[in-house]
N, C-alpha and C positions, 0 to 999 in steps of 0.2 A: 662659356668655354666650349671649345667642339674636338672632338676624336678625333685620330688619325692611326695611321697604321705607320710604326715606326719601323721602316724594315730597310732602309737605307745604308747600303755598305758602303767606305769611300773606296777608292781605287787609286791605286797609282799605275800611271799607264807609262807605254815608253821604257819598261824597263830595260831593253837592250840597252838602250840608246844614253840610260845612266846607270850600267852594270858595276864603273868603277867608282859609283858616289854612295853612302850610306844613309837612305831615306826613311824617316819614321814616318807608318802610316800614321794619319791623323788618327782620332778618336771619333768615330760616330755618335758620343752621348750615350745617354741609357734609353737603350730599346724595349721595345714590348710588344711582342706578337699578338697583335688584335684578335679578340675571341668572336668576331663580327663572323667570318665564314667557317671555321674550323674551332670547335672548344679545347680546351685545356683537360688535361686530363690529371685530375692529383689523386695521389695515396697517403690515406694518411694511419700513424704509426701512434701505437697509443702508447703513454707515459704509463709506463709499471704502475706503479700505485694507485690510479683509478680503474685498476682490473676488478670485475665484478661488478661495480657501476650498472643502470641503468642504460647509461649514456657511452657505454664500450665497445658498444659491437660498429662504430664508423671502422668503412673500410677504406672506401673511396668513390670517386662519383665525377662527373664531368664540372667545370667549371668553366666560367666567363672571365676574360683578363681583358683590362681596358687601360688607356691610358690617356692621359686628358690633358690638353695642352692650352694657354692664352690661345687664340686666334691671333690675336695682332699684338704684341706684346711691346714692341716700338709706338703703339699710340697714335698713331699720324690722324692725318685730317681725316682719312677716309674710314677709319675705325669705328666700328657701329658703339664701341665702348672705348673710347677716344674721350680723357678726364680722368677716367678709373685707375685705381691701381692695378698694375703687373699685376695676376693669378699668379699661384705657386703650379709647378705641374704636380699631378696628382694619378693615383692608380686606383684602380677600382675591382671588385673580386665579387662574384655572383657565383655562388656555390646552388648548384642543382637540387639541392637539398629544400635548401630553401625558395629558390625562383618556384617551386614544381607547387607548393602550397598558395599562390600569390591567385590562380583562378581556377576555375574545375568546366569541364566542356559536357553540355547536357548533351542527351541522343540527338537528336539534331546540328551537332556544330556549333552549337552555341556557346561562347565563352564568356563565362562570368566572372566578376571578382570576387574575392572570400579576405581580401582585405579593401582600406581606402584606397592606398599608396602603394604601389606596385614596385616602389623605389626601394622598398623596406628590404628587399630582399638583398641588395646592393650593399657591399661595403665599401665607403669610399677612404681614401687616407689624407691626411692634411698636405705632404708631400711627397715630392720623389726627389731622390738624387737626380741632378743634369750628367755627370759624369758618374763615371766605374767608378770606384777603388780599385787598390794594384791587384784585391785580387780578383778584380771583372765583377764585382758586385754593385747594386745599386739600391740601395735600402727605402723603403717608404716608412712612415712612420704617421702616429696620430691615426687612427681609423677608427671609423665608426661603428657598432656591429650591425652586422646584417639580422634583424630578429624579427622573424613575423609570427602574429598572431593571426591565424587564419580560421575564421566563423565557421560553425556547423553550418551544411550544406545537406539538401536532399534532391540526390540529381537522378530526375528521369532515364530510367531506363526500359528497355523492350518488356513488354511485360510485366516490368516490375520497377520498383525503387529502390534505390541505393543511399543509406545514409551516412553520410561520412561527418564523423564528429569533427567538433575543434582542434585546430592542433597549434602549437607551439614550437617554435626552434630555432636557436641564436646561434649565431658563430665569429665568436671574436677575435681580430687577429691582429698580432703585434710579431715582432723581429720578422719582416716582411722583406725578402732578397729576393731580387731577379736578377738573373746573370747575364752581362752584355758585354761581350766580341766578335771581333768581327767575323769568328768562326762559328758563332752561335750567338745571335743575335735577339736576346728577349728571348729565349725558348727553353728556360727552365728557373724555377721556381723556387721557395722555400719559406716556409714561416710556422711560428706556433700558434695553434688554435685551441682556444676555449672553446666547446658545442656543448649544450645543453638542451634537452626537451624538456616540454610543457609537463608534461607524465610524472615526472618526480621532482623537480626539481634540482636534482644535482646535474656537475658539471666535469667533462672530462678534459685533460689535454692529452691533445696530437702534437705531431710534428705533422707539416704538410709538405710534398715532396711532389710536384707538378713539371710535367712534361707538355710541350707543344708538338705539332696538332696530336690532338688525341687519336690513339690507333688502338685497332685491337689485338689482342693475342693468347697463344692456349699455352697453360701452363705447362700440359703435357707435351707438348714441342719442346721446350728446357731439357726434358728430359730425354728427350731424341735428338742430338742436335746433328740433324744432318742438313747440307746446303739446301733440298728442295723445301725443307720449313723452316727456313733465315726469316722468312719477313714475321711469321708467326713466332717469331724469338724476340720481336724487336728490332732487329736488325734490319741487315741492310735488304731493302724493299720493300720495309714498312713504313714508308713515310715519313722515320724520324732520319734525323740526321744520324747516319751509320758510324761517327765514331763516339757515340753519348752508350753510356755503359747503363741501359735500362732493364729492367727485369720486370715480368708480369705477375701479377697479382689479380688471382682469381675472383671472379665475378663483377668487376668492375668498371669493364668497359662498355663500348657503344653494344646496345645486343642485336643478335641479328634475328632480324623479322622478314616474314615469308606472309605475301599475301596472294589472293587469289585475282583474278582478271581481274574483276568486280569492286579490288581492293582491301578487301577484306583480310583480315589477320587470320591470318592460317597457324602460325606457330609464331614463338619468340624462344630465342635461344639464348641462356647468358653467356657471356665472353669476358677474357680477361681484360685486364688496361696495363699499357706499359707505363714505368712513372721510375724512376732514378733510385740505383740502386743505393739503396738506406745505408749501408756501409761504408758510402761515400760522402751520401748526402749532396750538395749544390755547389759547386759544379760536380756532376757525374760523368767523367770520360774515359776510355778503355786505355787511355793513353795518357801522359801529362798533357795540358796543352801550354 
């Protein structure tokens, strides 16, 4: 099978010209904003009763959103898998959590594995909806979990050594909703997560509540809200679509790093992430749509 990036709107053109006739736009299908150049950014909400847990303090983190299509699902002569059966389409979820344990980089650049299969960190699903539901939902189902066990490592460093033990951490996910129209096309999320680490073995459930592209924002902006820190709100000039009713959640986003000429990391600074307001859940809009 091979990715793509489903970001396809139709159009209806010509409107003057059939002002007096009543035209349903088509259906684009279920879309899914490829996490190829911009990641996902989810929050996720912990289920009351595994308060205290180990496994409780997830807050949230970047994530990979994929989506996986036949190549040639008509079969013809020129199909390199021409005989096979139709693939189901499918989605795929790489939680940061997990990818960040799969290699570790010695002082030199060097990047090594700490597992075999670097896939492990990957959850893939058996399906996906082709179309919405009326209410613009597009369910996956069947997934695999993303669970790696990642080897003690002792990585080289300046002067010294750094030993970073074994670690372990699953994340499994089912009621898997991406939302798709043509006003928001693939670019919000939803599902429940089972996470566990290796450390104790218990496990907690979230709700996951994911936002496209991921942006950052200060919590204390919410509290000021004046126009010249809109985008730091979320809003309109942060890069998400300005009428998605998102709220930041501190410490979760991309952080911002300061380096010297030379490249060198001078500081890192955390920063929030915006991700859809919980009250609302998936679809999140400021507005009906």
């Amino acid at each position: 099978m091979s990715k793509r990036i489903s970001t396809a709107v139709a159009i209806l053109g010509l409107a003057g010209a059939f002002s007096g006739c009543n035209f349903e736009q088509p259906s684009a299908g279920c879309q899914v904003q490829d996490a190829t150049d911009a990641y996902w950014q989810a929050g996720y909400f912990l289920n009351p009763a595994d308060a205290g847990k180990s496994c409780s303090g997830l807050k949230g983190e970047a994530i990979g959103v994929f989506k996986y299509i036949d190549p040639c699902p008509d079969k013809n002569a020129e199909c390199p898998t021409q005989g096979q059966a139709v693939q189901p389409t499918r989605l795929a979820i790489r939680p940061a959590g997990a990818a960040s344990l799969v290699s570790f980089v010695d002082k030199d650049e060097n990047e090594q594995l700490r597992v075999a299969d670097p896939k492990v960190a990957t959850s893939l699903s058996a399906t996906l909806d082709d179309e919405p539901n009326e209410q613009g939902l597009c369910g996956a189902e069947g997934f695999a979990p993303a669970r790696v066990d990642a080897r003690a490592v002792t990585v080289a460093a300046d002067n010294a050594e750094e030993d970073i033990p074994a670690e372990s951490v699953s994340y499994a996910y089912e009621d898997v909703k991406v939302y798709s129209t043509p006003a928001a096309p693939g670019t919000q999320l939803s599902a429940k997560v089972r996470y566990s680490t290796g450390t104790s073995g218990e496990s907690c459930e979230y709700t996951m509540l994911a936002l496209w592209p991921q942006v950052p924002c200060s919590v204390d902006a919410f509290k000021n809200q004046t126009p010249e820190n809109a985008a730091s709100r979320c809003a309109e000039g942060s890069g998400l679509n300005p009428d998605f009713d998102a709220v930041c959640i501190a410490d979760i986003g991309p952080p911002l790093v300061k380096r010297d000429d030379d490249g060198n990391v001078i500081s890192v600074t955390p920063r929030g992430g915006c991700v859809p307001n919980p009250d609302k859940g998936v679809p999140s809009f400021k507005v009906i749509q």
